[in-house]
Biopython code that builds the backbone (N, CA, C, O; Angstrom):
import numpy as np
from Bio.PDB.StructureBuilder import StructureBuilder

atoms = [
    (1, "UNK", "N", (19.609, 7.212, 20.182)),
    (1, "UNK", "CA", (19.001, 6.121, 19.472)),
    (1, "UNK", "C", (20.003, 4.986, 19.274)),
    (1, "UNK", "O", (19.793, 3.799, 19.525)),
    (2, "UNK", "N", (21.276, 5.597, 18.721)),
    (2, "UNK", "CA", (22.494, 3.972, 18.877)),
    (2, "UNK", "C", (22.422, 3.478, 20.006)),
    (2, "UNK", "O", (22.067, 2.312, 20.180)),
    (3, "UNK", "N", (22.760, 4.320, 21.006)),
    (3, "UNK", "CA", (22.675, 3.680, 22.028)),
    (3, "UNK", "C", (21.335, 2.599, 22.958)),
    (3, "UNK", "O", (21.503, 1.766, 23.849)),
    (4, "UNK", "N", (20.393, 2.950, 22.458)),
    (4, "UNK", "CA", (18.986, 1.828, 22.718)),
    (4, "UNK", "C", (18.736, 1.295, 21.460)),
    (4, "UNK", "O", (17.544, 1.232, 21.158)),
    (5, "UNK", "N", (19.567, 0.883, 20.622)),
    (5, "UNK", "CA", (19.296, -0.077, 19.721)),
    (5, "UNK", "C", (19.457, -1.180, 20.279)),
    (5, "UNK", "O", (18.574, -2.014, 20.076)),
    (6, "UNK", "N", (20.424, -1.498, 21.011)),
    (6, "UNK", "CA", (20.832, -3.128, 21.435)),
    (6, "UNK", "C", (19.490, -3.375, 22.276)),
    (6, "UNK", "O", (18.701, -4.242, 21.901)),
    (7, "UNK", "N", (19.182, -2.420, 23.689)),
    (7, "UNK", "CA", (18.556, -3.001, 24.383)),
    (7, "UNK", "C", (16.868, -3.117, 23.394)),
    (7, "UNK", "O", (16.050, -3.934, 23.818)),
    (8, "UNK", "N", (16.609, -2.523, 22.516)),
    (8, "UNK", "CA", (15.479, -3.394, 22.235)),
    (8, "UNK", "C", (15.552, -4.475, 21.611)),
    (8, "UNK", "O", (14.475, -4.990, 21.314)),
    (9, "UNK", "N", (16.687, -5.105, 21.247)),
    (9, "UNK", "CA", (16.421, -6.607, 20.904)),
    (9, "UNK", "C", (16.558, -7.221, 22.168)),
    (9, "UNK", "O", (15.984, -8.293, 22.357)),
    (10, "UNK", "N", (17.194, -6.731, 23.012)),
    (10, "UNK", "CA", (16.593, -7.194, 24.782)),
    (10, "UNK", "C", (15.216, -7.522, 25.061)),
    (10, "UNK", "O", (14.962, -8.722, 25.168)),
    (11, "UNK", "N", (14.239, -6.659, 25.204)),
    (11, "UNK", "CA", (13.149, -6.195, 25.346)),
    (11, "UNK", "C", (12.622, -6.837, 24.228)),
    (11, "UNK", "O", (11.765, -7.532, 24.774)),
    (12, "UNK", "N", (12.526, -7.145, 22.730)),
    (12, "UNK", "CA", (11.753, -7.696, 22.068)),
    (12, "UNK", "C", (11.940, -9.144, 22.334)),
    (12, "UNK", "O", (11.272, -9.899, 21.626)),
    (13, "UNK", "N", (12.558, -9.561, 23.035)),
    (13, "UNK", "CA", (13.008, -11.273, 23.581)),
    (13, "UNK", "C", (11.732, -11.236, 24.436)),
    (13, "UNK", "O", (10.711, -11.888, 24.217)),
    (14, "UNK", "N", (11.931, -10.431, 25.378)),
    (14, "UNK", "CA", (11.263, -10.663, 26.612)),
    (14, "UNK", "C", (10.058, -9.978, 26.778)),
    (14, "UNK", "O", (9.353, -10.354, 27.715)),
    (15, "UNK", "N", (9.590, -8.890, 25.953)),
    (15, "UNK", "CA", (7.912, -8.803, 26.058)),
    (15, "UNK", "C", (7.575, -9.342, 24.696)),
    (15, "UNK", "O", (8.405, -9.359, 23.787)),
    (16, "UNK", "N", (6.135, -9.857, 24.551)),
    (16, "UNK", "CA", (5.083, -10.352, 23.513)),
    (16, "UNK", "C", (5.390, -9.132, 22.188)),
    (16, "UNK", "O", (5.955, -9.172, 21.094)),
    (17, "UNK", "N", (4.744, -8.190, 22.912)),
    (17, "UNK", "CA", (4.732, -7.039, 21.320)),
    (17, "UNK", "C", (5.459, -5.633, 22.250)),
    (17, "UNK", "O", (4.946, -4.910, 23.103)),
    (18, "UNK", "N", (6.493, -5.639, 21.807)),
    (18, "UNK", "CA", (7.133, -4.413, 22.078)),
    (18, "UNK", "C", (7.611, -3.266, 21.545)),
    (18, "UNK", "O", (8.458, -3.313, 20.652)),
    (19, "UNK", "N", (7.169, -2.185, 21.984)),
    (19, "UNK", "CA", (6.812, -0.806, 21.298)),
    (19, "UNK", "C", (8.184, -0.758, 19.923)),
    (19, "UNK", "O", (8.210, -0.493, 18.721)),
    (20, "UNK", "N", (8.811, -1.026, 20.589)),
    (20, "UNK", "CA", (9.858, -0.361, 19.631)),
    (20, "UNK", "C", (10.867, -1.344, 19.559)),
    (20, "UNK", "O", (11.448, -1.554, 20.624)),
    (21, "UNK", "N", (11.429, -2.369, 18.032)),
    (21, "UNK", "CA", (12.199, -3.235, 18.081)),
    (21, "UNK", "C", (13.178, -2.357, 17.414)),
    (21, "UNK", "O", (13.036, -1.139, 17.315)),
    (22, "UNK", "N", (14.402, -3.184, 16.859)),
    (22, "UNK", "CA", (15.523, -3.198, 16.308)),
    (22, "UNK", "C", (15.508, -2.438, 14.883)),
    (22, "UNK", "O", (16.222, -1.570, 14.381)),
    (23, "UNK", "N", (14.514, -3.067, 14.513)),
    (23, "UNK", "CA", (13.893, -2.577, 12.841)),
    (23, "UNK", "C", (13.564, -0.707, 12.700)),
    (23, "UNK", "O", (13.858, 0.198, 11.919)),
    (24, "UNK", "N", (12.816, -0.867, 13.934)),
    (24, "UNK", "CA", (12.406, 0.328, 14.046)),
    (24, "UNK", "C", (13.342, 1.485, 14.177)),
    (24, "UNK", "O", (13.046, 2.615, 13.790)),
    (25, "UNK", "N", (14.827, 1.077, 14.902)),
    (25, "UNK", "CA", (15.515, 1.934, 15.477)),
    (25, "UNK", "C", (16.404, 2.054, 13.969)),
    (25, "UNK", "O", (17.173, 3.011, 13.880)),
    (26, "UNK", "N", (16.351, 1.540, 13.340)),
    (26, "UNK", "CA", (17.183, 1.638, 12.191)),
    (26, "UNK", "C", (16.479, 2.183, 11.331)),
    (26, "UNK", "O", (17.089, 2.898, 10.536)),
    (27, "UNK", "N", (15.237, 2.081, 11.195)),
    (27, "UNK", "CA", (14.872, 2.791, 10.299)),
    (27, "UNK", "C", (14.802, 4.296, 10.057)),
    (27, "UNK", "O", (14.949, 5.089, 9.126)),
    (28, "UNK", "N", (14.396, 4.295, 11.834)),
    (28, "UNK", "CA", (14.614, 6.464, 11.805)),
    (28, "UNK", "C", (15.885, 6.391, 12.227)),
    (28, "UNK", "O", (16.181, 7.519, 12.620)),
    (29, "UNK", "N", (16.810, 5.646, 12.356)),
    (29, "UNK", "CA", (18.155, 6.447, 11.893)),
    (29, "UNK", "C", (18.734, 6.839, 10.597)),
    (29, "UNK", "O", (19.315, 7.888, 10.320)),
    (30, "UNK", "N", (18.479, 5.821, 9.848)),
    (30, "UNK", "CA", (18.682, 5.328, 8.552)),
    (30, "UNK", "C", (17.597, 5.700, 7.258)),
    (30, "UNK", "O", (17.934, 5.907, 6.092)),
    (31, "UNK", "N", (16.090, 5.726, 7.857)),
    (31, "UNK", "CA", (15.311, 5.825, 6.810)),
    (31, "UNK", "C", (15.431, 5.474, 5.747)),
    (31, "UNK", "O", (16.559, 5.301, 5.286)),
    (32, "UNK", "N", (14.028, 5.197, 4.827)),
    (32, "UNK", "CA", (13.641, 4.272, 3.734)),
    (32, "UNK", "C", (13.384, 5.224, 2.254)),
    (32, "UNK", "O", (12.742, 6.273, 2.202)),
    (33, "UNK", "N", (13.891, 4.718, 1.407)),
    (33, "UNK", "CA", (13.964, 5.150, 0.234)),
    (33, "UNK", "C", (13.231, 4.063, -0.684)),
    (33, "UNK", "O", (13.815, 3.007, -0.932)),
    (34, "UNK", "N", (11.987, 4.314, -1.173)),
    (34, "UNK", "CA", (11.168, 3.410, -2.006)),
    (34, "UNK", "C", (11.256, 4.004, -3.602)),
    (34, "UNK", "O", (11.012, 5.160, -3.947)),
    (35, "UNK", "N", (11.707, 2.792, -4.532)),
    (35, "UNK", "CA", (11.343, 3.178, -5.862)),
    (35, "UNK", "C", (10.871, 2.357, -6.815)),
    (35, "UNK", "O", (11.295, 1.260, -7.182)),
    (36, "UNK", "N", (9.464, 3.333, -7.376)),
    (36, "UNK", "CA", (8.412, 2.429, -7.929)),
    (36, "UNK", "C", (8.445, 2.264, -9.010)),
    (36, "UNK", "O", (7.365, 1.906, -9.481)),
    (37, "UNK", "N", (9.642, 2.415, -10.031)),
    (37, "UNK", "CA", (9.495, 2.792, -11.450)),
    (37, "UNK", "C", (9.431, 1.333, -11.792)),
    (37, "UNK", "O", (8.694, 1.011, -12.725)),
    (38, "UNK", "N", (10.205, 0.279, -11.065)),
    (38, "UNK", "CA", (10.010, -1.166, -11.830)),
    (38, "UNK", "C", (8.734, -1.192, -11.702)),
    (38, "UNK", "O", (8.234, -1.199, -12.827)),
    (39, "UNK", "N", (7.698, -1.217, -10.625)),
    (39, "UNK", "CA", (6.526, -1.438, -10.482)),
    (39, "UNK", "C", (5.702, -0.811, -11.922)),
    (39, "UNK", "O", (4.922, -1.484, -12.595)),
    (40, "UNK", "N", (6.100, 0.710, -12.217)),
    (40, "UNK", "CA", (5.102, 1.203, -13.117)),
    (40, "UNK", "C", (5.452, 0.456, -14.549)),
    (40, "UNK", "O", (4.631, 0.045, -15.369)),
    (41, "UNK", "N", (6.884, 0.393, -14.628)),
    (41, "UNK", "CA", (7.679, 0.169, -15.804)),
    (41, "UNK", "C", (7.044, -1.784, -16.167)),
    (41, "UNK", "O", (6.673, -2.052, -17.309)),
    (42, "UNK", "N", (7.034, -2.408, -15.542)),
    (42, "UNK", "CA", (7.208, -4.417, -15.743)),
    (42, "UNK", "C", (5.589, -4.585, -15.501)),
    (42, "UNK", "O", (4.844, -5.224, -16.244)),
    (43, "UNK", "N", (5.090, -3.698, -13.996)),
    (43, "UNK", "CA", (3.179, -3.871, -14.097)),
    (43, "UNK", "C", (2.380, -3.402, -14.777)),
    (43, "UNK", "O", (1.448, -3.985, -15.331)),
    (44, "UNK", "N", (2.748, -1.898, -14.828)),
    (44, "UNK", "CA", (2.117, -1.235, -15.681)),
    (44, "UNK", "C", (1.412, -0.435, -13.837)),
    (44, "UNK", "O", (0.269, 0.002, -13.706)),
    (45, "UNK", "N", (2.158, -0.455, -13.043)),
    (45, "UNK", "CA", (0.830, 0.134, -12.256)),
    (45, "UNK", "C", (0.817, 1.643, -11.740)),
    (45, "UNK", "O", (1.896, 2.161, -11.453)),
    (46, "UNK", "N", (-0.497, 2.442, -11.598)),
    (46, "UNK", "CA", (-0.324, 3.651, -11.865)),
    (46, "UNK", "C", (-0.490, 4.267, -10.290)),
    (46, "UNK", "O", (-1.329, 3.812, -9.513)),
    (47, "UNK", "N", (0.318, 5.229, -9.984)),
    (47, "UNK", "CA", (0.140, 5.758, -8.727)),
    (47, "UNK", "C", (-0.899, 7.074, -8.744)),
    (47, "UNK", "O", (-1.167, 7.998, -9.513)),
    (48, "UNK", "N", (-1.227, 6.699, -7.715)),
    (48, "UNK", "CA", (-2.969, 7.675, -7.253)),
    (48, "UNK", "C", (-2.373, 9.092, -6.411)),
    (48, "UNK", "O", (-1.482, 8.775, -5.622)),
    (49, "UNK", "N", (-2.659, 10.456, -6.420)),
    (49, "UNK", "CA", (-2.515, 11.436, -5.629)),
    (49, "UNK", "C", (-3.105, 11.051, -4.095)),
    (49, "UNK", "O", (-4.113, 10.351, -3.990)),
    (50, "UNK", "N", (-2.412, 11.553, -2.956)),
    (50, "UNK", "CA", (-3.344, 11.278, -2.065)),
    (50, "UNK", "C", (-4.717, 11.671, -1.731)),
    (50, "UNK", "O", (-5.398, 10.943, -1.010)),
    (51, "UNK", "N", (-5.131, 12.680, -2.166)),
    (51, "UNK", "CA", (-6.305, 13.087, -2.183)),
    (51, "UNK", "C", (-7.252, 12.022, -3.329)),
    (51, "UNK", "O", (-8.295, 11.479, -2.964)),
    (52, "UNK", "N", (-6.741, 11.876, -4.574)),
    (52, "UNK", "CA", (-7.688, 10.949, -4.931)),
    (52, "UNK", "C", (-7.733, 9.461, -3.793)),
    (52, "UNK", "O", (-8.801, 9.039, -3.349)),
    (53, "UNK", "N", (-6.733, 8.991, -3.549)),
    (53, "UNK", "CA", (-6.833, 7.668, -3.115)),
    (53, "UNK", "C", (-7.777, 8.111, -1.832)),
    (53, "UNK", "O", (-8.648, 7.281, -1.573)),
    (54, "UNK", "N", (-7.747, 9.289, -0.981)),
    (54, "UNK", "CA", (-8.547, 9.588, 0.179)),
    (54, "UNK", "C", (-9.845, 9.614, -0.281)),
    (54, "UNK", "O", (-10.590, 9.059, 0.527)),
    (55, "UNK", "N", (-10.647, 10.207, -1.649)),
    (55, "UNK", "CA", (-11.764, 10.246, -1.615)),
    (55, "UNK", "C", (-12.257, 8.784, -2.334)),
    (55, "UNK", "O", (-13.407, 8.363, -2.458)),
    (56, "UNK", "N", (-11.434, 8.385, -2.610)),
    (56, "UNK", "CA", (-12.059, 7.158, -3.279)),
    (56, "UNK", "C", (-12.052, 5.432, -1.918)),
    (56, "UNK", "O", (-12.579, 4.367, -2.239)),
    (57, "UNK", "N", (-11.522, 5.603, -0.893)),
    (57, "UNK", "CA", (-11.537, 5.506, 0.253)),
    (57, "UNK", "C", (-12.617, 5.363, 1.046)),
    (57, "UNK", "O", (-13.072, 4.334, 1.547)),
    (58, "UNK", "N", (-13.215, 7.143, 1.164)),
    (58, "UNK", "CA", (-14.252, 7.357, 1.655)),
    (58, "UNK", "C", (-15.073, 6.849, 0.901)),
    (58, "UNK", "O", (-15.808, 6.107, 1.554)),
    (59, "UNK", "N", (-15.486, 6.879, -0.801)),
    (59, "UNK", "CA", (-16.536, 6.431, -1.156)),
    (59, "UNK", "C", (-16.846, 5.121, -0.798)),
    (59, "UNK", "O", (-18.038, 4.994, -0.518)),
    (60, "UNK", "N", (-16.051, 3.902, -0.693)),
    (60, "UNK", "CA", (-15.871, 2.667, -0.435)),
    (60, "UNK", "C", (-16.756, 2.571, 0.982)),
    (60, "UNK", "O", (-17.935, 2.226, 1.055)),
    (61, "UNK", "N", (-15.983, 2.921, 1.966)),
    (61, "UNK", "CA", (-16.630, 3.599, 3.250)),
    (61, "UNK", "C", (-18.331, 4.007, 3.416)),
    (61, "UNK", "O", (-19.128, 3.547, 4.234)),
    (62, "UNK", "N", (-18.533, 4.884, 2.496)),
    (62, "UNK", "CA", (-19.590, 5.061, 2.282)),
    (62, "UNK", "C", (-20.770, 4.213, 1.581)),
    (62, "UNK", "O", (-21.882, 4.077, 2.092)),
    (63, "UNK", "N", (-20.519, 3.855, 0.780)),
    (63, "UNK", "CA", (-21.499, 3.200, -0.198)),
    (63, "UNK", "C", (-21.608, 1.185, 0.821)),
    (63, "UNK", "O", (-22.267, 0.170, 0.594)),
    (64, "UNK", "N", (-20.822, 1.474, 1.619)),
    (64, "UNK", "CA", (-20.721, 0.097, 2.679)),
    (64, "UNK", "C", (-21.545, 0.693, 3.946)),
    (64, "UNK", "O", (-21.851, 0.001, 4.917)),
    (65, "UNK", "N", (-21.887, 2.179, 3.794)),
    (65, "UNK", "CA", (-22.841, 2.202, 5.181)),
    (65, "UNK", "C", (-21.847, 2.723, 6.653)),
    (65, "UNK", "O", (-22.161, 3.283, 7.704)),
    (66, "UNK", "N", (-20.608, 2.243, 6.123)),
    (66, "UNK", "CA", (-19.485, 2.712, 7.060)),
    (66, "UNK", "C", (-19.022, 3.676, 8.081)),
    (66, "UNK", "O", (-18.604, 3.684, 9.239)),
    (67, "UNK", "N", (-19.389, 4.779, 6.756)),
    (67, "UNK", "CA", (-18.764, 6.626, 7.123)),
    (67, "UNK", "C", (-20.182, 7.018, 6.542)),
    (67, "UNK", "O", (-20.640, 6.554, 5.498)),
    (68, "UNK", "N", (-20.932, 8.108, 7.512)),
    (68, "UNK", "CA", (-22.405, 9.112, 6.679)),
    (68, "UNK", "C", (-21.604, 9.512, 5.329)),
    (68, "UNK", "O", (-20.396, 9.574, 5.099)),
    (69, "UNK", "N", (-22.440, 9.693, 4.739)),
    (69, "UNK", "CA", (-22.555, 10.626, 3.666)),
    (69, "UNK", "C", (-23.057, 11.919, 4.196)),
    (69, "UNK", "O", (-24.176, 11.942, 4.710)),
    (70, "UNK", "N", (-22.350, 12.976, 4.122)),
    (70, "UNK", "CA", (-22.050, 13.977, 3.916)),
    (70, "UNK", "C", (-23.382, 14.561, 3.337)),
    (70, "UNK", "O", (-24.184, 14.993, 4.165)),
    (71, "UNK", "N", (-23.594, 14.601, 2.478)),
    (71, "UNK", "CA", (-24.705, 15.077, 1.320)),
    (71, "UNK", "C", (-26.471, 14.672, 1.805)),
    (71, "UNK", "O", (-27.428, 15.279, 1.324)),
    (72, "UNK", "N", (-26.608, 13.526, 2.848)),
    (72, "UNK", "CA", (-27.854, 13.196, 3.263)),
    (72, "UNK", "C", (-28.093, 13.940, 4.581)),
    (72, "UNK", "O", (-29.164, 13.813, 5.176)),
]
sb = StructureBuilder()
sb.init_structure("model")
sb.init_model(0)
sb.init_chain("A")
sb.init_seg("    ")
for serial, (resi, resn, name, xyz) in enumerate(atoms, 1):
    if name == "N":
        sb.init_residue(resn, " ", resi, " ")
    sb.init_atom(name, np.array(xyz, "f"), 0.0, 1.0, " ", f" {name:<3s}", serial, name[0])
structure = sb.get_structure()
């Protein structure tokens, strides 16, 4: 991966949208560490389980005609 870091800022010069830039290569070397406590702490905002945020998702989905309902 060090070693094809350079050439994709090669390759992101010279194709339109290219699979894999610079950003990318650093990130799975390096990976991202997110922390939300200012968010909960200054917004007040509350984080969802993934399963709730998935079914509440689908309902959206649903009640738009989107995804069947299940139940009909």
């Amino acid at each position: 991966m060090r070693a094809a870091a350079p050439l994709t800022g090669v390759i992101a010069r010279v194709r339109e949208d290219p699979a894999v830039c610079p950003a990318t290569i650093r990130a799975l070397l390096h990976g991202h560490r997110y922390d939300g406590s200012r968010a909960t702490r200054e917004l007040g905002l509350v984080y969802r389980s993934l399963e709730d945020t998935l079914e509440r998702v689908l309902a959206w989905y649903r009640a738009r005609g989107m995804v069947p309902n299940p139940a009909a």
